[in-house]
FIBAPA-83022 format. One line per 5 residues: number of its first residue (from 1); their letters; for each residue x, y negated, z negated of N, C-alpha, C. Coordinates in Angstrom, 2 decimals, always signed. Layout:
<recs>
NUM> a> X/Y/Z/X/Y/Z/X/Y/Z ~ ...
</recs>
This chain:
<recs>
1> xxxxx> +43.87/-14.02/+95.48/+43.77/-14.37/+96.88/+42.62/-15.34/+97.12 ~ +41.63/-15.28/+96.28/+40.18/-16.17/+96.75/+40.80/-17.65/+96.06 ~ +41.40/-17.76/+95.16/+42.23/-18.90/+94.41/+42.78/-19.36/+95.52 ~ +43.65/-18.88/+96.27/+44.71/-19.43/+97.36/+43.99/-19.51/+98.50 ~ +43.10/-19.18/+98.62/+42.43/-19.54/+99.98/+41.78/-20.88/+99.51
6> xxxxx> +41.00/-21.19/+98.15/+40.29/-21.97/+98.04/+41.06/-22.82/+97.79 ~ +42.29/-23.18/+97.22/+43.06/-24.20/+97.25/+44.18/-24.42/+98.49 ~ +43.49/-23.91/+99.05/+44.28/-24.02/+100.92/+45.96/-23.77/+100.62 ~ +46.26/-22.55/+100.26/+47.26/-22.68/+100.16/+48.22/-22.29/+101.59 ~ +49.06/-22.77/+101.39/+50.14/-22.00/+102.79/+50.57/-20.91/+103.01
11> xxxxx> +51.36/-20.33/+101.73/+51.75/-19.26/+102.22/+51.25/-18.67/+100.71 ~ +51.38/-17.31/+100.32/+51.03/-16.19/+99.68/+51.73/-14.76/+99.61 ~ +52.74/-14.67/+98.59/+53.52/-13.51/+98.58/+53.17/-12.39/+97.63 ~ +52.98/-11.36/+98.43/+53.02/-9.85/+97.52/+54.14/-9.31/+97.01 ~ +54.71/-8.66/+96.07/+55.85/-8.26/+95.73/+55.49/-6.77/+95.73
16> xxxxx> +55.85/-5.89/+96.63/+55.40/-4.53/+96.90/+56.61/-3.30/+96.34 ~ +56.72/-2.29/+97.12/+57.91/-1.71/+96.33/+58.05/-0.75/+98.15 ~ +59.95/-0.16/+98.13/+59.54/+1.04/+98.74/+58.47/+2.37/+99.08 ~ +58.57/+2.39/+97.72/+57.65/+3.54/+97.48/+56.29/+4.18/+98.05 ~ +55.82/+2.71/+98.86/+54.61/+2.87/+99.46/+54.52/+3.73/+100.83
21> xxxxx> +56.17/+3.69/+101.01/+56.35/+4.62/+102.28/+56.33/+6.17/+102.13 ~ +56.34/+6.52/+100.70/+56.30/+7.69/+100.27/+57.92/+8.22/+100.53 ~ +57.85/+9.53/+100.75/+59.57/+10.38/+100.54/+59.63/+10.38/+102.04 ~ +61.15/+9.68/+102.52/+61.89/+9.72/+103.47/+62.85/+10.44/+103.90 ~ +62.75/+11.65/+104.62/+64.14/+12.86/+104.17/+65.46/+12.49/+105.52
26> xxxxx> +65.37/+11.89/+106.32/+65.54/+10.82/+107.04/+65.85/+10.10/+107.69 ~ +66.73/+9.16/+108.07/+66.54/+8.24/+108.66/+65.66/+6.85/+107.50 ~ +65.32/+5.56/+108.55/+65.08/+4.35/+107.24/+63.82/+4.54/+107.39 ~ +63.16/+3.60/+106.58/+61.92/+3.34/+106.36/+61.55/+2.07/+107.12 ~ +60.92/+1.76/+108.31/+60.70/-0.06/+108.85/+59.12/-0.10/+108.44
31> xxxxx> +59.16/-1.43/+108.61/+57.68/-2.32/+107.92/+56.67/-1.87/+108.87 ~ +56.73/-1.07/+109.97/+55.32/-0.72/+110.72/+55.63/+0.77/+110.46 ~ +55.63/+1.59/+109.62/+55.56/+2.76/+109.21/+54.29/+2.85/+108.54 ~ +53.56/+3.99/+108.62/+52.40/+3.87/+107.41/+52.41/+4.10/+106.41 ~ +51.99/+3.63/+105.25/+51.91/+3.96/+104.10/+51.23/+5.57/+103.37
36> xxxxx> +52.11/+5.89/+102.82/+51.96/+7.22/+102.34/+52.53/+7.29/+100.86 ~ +51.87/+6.57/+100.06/+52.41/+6.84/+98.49/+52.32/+8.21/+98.19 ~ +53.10/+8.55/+96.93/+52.87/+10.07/+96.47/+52.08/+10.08/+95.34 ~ +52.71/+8.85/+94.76/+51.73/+8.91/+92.93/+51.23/+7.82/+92.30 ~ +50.40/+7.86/+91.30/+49.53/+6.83/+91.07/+50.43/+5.38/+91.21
41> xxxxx> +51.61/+5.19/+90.56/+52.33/+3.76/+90.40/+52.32/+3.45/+92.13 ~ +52.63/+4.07/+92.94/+53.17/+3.60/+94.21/+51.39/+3.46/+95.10 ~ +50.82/+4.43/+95.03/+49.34/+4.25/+95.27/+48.74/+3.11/+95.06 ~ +48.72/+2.72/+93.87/+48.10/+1.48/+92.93/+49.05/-0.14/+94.02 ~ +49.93/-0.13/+94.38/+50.75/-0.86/+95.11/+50.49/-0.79/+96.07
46> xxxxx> +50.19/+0.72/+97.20/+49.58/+0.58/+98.56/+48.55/-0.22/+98.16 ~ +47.26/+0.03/+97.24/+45.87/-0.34/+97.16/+46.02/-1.90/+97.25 ~ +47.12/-2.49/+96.95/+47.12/-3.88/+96.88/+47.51/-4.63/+98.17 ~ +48.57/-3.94/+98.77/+48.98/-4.04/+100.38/+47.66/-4.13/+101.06 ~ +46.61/-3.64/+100.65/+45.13/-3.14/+101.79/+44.63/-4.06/+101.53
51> xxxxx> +44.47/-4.28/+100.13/+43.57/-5.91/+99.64/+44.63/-6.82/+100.60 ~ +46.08/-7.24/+100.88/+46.02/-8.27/+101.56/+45.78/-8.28/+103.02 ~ +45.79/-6.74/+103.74/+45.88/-6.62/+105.06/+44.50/-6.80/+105.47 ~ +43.52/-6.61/+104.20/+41.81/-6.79/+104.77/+41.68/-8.54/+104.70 ~ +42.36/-9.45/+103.66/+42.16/-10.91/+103.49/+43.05/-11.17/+104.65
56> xxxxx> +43.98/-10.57/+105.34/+44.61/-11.45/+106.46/+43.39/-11.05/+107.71 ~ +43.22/-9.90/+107.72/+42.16/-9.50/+109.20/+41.25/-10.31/+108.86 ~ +40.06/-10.54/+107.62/+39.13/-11.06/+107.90/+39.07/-12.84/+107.43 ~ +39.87/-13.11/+106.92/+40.23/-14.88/+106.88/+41.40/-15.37/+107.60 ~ +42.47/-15.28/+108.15/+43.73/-15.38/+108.29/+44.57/-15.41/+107.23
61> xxxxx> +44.33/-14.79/+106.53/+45.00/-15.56/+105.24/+46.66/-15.34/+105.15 ~ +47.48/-15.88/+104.89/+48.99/-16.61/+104.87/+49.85/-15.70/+104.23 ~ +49.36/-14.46/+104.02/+50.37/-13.54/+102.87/+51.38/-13.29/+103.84 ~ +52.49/-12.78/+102.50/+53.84/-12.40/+103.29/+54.06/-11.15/+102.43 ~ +54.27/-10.15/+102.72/+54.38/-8.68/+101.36/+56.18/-8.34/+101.36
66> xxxxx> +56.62/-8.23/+100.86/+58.06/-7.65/+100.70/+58.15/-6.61/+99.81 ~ +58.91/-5.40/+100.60/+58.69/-4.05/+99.48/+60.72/-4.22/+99.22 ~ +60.55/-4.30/+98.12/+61.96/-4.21/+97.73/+62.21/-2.54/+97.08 ~ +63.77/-2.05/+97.27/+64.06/-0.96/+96.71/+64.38/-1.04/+95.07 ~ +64.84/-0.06/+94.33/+65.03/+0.08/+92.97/+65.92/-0.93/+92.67
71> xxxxx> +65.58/-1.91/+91.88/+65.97/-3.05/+91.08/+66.54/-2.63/+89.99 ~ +67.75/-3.23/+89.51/+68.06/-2.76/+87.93/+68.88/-4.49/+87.72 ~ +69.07/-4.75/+86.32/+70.21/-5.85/+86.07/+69.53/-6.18/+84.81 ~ +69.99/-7.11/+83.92/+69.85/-8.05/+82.74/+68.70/-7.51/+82.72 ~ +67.88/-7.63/+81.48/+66.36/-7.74/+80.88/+65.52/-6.74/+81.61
76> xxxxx> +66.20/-5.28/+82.19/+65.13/-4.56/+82.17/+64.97/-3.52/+81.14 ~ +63.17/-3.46/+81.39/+63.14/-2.63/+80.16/+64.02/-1.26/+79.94 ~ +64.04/-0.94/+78.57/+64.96/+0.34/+78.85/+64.36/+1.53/+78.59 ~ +63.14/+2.11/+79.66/+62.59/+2.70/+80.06/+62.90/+3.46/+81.56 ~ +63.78/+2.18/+82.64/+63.83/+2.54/+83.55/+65.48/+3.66/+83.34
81> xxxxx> +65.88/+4.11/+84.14/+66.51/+4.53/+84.85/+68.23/+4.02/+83.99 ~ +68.67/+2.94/+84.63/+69.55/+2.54/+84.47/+69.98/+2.02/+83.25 ~ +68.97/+1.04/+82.36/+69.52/+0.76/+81.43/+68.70/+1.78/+80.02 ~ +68.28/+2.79/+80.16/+67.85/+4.09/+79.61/+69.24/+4.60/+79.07 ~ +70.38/+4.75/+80.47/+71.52/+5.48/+80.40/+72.15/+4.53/+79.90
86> xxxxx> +72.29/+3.37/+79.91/+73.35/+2.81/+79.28/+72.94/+2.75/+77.54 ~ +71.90/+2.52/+77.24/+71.77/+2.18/+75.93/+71.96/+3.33/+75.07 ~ +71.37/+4.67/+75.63/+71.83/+6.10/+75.23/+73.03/+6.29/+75.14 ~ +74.11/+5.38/+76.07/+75.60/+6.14/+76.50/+75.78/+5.31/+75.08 ~ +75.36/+4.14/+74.67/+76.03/+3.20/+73.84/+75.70/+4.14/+72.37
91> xxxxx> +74.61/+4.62/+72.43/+74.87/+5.30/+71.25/+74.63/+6.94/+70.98 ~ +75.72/+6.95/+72.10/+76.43/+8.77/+72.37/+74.95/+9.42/+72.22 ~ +73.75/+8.65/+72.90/+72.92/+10.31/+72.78/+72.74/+10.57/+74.68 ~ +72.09/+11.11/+74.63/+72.26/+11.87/+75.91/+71.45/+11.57/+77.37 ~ +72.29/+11.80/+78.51/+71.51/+10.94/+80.01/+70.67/+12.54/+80.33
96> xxxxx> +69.04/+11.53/+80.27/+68.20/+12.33/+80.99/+68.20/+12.59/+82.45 ~ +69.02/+13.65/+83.40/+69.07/+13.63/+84.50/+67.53/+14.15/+85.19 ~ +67.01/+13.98/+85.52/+65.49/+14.75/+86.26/+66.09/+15.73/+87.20 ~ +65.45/+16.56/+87.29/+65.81/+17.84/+87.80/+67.29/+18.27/+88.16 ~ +67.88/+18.24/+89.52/+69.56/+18.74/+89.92/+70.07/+17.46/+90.15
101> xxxxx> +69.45/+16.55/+90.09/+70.14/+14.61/+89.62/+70.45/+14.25/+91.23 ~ +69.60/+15.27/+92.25/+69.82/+14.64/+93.78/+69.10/+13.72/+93.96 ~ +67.83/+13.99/+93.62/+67.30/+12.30/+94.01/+67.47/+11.14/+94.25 ~ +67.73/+10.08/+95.38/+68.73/+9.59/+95.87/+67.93/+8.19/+96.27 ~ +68.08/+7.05/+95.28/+67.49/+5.68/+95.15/+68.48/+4.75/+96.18
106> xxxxx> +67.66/+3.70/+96.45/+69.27/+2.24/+96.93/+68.92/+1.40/+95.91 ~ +70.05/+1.00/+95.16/+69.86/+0.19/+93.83/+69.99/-0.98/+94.05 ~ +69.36/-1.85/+93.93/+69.50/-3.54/+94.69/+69.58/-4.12/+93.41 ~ +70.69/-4.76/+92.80/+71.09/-6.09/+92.03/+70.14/-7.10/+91.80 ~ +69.32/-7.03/+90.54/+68.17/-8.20/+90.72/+68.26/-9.44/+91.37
111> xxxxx> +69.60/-9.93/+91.10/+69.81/-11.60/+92.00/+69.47/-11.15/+93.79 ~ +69.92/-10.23/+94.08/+69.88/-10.29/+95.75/+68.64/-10.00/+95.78 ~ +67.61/-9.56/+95.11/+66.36/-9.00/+95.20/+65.65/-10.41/+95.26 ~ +65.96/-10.99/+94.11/+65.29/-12.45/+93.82/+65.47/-13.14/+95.36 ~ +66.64/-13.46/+95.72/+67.11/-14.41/+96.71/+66.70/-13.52/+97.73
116> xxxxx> +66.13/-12.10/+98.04/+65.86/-11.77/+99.24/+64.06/-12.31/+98.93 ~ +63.58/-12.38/+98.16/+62.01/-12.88/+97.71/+61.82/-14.12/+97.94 ~ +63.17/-14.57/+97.43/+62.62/-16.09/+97.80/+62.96/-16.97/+99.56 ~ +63.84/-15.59/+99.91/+63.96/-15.98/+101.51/+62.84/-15.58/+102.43 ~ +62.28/-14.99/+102.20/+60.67/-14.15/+102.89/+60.07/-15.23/+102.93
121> xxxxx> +59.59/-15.73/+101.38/+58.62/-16.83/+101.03/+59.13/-17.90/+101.90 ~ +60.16/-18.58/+101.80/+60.19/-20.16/+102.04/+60.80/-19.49/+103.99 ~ +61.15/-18.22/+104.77/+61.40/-18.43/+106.18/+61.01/-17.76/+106.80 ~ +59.87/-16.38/+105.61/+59.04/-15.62/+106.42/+58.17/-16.28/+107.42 ~ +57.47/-15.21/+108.39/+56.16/-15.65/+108.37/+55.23/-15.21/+108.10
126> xxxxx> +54.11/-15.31/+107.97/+52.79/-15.31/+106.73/+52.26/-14.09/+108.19 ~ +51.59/-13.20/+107.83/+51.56/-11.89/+108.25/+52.17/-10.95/+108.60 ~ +53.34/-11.15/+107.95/+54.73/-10.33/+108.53/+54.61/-9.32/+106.69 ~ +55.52/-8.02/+107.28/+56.30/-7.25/+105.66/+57.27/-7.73/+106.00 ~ +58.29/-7.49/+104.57/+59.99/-7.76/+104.61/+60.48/-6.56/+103.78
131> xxxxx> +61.38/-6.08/+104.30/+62.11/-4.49/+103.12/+63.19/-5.60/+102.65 ~ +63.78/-5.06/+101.57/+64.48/-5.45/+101.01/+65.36/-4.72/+100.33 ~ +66.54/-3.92/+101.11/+67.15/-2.86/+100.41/+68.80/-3.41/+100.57 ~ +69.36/-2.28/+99.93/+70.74/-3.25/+99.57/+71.68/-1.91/+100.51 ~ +70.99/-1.15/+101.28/+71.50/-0.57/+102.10/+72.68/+0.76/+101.41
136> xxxxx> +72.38/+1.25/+100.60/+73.16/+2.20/+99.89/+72.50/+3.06/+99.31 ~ +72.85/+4.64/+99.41/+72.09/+5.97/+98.44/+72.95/+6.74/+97.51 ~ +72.10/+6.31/+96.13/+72.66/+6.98/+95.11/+72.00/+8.08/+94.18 ~ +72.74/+8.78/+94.00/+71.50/+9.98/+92.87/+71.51/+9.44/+91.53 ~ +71.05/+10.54/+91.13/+71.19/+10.34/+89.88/+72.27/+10.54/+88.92
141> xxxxx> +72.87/+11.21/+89.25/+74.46/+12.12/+88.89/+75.37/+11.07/+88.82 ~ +75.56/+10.13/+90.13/+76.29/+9.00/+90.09/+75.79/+7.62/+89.34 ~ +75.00/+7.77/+89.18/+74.42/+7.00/+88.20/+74.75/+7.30/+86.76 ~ +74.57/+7.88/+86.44/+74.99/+8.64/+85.16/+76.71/+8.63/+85.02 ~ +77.30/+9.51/+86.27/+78.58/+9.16/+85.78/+79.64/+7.78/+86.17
146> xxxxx> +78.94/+6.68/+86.49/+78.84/+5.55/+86.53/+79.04/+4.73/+85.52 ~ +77.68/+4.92/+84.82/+77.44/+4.54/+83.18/+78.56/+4.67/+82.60 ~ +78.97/+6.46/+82.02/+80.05/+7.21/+81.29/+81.35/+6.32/+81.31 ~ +81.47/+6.39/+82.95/+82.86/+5.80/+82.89/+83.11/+4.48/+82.93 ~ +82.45/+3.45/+82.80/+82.44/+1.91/+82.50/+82.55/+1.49/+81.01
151> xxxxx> +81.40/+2.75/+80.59/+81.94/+3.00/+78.76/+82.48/+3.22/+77.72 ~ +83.45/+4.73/+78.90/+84.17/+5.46/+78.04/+83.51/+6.66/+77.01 ~ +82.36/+6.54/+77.77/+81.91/+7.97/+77.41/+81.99/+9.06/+77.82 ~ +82.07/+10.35/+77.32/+82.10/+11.90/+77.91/+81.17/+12.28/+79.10 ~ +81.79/+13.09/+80.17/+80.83/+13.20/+80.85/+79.62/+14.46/+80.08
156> xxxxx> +79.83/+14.99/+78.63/+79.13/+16.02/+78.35/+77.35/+15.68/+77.73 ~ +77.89/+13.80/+77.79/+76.14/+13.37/+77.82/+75.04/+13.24/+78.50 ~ +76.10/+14.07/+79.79/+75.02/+14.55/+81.02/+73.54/+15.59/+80.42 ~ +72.45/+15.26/+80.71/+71.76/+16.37/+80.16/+70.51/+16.37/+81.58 ~ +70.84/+17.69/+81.51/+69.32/+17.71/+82.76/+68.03/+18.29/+82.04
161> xxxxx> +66.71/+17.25/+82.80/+65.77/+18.06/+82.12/+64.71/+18.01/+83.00 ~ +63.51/+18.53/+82.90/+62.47/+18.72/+84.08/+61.94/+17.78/+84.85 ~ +62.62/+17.98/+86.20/+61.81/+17.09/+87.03/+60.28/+16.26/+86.98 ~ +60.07/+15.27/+87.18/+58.81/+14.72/+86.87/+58.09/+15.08/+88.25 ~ +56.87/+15.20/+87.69/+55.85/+15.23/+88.60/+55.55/+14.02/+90.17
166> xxxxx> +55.71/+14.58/+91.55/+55.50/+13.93/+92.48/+56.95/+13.29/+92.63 ~ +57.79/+13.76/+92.07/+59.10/+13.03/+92.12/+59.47/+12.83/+93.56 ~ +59.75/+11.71/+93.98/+60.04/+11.78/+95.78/+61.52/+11.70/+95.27 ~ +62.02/+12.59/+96.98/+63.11/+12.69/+96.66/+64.38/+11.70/+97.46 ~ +63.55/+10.96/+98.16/+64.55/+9.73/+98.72/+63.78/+8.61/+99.38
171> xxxxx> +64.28/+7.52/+98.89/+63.94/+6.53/+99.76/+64.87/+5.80/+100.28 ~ +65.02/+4.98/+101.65/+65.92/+4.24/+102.35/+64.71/+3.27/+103.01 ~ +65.61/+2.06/+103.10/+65.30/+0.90/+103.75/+65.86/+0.23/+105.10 ~ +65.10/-0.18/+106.21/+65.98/-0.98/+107.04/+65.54/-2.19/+106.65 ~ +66.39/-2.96/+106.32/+66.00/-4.45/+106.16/+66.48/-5.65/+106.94
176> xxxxx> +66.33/-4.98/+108.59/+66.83/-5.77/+109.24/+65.98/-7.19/+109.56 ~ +65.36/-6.95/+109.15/+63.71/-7.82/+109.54/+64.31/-9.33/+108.66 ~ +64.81/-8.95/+107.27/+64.92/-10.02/+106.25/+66.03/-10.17/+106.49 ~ +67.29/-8.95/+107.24/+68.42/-10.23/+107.50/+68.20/-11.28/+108.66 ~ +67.69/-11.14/+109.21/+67.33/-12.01/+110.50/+67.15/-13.23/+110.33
181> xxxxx> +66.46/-13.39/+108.95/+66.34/-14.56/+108.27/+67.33/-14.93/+107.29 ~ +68.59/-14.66/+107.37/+70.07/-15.00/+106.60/+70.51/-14.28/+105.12 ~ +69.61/-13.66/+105.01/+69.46/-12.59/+103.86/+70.25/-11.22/+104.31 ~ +71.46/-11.76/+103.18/+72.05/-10.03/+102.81/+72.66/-9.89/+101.53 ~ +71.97/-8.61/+100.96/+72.94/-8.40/+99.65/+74.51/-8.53/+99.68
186> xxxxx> +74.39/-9.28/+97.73/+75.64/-9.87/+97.73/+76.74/-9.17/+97.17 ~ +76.06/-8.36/+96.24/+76.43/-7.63/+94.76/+76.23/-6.17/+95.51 ~ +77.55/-5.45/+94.62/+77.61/-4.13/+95.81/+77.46/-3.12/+94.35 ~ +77.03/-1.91/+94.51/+76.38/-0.83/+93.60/+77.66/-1.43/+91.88 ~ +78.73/-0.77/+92.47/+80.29/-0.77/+91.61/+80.10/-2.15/+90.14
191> xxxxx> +79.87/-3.23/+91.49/+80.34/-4.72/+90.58/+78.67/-4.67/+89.76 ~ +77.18/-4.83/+90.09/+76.49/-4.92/+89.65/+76.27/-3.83/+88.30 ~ +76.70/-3.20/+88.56/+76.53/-1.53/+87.40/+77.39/-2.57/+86.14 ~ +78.80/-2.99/+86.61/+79.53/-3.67/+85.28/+79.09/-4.96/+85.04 ~ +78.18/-5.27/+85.55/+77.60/-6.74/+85.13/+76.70/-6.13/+84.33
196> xxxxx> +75.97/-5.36/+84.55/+74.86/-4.68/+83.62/+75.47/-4.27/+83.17 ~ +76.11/-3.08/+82.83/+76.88/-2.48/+81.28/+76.95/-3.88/+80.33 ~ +77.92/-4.52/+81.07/+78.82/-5.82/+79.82/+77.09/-6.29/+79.71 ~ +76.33/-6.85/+79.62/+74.94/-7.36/+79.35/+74.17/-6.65/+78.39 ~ +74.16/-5.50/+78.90/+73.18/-4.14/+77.47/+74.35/-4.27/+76.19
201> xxxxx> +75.68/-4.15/+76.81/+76.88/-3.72/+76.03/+76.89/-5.60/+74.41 ~ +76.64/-7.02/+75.15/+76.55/-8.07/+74.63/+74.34/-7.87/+74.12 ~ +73.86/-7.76/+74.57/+72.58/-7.68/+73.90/+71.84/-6.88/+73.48 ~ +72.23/-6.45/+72.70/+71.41/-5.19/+71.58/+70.64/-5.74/+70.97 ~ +70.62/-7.13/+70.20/+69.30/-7.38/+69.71/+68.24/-7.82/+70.11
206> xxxxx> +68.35/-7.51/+72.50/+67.42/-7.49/+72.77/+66.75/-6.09/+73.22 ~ +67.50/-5.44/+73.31/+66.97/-4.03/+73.57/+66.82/-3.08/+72.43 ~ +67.51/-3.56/+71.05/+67.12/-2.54/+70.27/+65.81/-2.19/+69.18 ~ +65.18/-3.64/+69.35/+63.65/-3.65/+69.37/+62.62/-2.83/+70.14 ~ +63.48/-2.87/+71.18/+62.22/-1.74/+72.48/+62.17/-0.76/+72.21
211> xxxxx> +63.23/-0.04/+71.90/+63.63/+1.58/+72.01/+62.95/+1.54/+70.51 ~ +61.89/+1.77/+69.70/+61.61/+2.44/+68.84/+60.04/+2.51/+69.35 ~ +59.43/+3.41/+68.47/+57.90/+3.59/+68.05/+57.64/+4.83/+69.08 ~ +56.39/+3.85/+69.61/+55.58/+4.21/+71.44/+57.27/+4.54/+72.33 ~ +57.88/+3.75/+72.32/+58.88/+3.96/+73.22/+59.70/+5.89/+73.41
216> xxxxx> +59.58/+6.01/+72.01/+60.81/+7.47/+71.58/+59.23/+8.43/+71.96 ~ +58.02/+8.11/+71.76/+57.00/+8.93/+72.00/+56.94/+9.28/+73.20 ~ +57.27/+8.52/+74.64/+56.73/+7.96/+75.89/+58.02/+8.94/+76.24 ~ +59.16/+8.77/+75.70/+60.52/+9.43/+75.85/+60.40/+11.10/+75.41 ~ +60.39/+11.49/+74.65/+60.02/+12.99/+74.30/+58.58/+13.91/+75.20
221> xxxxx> +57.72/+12.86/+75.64/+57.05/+13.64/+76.74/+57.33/+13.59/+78.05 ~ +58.65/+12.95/+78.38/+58.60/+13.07/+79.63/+60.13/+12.94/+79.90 ~ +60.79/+13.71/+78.77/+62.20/+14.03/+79.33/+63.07/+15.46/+78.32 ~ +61.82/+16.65/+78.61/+62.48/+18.21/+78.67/+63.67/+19.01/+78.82 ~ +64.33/+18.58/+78.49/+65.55/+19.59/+78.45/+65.14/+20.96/+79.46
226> xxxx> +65.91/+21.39/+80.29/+65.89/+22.40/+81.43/+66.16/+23.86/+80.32 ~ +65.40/+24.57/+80.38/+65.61/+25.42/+79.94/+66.76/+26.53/+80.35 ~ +67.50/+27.32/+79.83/+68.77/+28.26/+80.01/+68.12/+29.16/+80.77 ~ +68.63/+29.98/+81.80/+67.88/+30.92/+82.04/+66.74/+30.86/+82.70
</recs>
């Protein structure tokens, strides 16, 4: 921020996340809600929202913040969520569900995410937030049996295992703010899920570098099998 002030810049974008709104049980989440993270990742993201809301109060400074919802598509790591399950489904081992698999994300298609980022930037205005959600709630369950059936896998690679810590259990977006400015998702849950499958399904020799070492370590502490009983 002291870079962009000193090179007079115009405008200045944060890339924020839902999450900063904390768990929504609900109704949406709008951009004058307060921030209430639950856990360190979403915290660490408010803390950055404050760094720009103190450089806009005390310089004017030109930022624009956009909290977008859960992103998945091409080249993410396969750590997250989505392509976790696909690369597992690809080789029949098993979908870590977190707790009863209700937990209930809006999955936004990286392209509409991109093109909702880059509509903020070039028609926001510079002290404004923008949400950026693709207007849909999914658990985890459907996610999973999503995966299965694009693959042709069993649904018996369902596996539940212990909820993670601070797990919120829903977030929703109104993002009426960013359609206003001609922005609306393009790509709907169904079509984006098989653009990603066919992508993990064509590039294994970019994901099958990730999944070893630190990765299977990072994986065994933080996905428990639910005990019987």
């Amino acid at each position: 921020m002291d870079a962009a002030r000193e090179h007079k810049h115009e405008r200045f974008l944060q890339v924020s996340t839902d999450e900063v709104y904390g768990e929504i049980n609900t109704g949406l989440s709008v951009e004058g809600d307060p921030l209430q993270p639950r856990s360190p990742y979403s915290a660490s993201k408010a803390g950055g929202e404050l760094q720009i809301q103190a450089y806009r109060t005390s310089y004017g400074f030109p930022a624009i913040v956009t909290r977008g919802s859960n992103t998945y598509g091409p080249y993410q790591y396969p750590e997250k969520i989505i392509p976790l399950f696909i690369t597992n489904a690809i080789d029949n081992r098993s979908l870590p569900i977190y707790g009863d698999g209700g937990a209930v994300r809006d999955y936004l298609y990286v392209e509409d995410h991109a093109r909702g980022i880059d509509c903020a930037l070039r028609h926001g205005d510079p002290g404004m937030d923008y949400n950026i959600g693709a207007g849909g709630e999914t658990g985890g369950i459907t996610v999973a049996d999503t995966v299965l059936r694009l693959l042709g896998k069993p649904s018996s690679l369902k596996q539940f295992v212990r909820d993670r810590l601070g797990h919120d259990r829903r977030y929703a977006l109104d993002s009426t703010r960013l359609s206003g400015l001609g922005w609306h998702p393009t790509v709907s849950f169904e079509t984006g899920m098989e653009r990603t499958v066919a992508w993990f399904v064509e590039h294994e020799e970019w994901w099958r570098p990730l999944k070893s070492g630190e990765f299977w370590e990072f994986y065994q502490r933080n996905y428990k099998p639910v005990q019987a009983g």
